[in-house]
N, C-alpha and C positions, 0 to 999 in steps of 0.2 A: 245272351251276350254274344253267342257266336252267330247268331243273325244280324246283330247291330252290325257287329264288327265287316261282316259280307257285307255292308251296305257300305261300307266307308267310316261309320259309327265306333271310334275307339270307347275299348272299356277296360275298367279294372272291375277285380272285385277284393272286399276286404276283410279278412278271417282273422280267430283268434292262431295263434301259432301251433298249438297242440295239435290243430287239425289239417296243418300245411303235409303230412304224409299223407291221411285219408282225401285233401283236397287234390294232390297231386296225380294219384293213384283215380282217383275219379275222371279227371281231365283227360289221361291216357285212354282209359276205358272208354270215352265218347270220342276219344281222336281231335281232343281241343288243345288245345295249348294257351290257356289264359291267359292274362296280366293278374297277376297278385301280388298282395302288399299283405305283411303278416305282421300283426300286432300282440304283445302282449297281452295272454291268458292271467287270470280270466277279464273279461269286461262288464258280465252282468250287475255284480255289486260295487263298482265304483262310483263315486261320486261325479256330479256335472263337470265340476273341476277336476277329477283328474281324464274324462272324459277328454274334453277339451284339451287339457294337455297329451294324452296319448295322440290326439285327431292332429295338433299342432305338428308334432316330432314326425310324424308319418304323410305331412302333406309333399313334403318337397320330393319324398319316393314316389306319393300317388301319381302324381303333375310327370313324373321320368317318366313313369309307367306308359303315362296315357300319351305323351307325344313320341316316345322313342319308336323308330319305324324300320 
């Protein structure tokens, strides 16, 4: 992601919320400063529907992410 990004290439990336300290804490450690969008733990056992509605609630923060400059 941090290559794209040198290229011109916006990104986010999208995690469950539990792991927004260990994601954060990692970023520092490589000297990146991501885009992220933190959703609601857990995601493995939900269903297509509430998939989709977790993906719905969290696009208009994705979309900030990826143009805010």
């Amino acid at each position: 992601m941090v290559n794209l990004e040198g290229q011109g290439v916006p990104g986010v990336f999208i995690a469950s919320d539990v792991f927004e300290d260990g994601a954060r804490r990692q970023a520092r450690a490589l000297g990146a400063d991501p885009a992220a969008v933190y959703i609601p733990h857990p995601i493995q056992d939900r269903t297509d529907e509430e998939m989709v509605a977790m993906a719905d609630s969290a696009f208009d923060e994705i979309v900030a992410r990826l143009v805010q400059g």
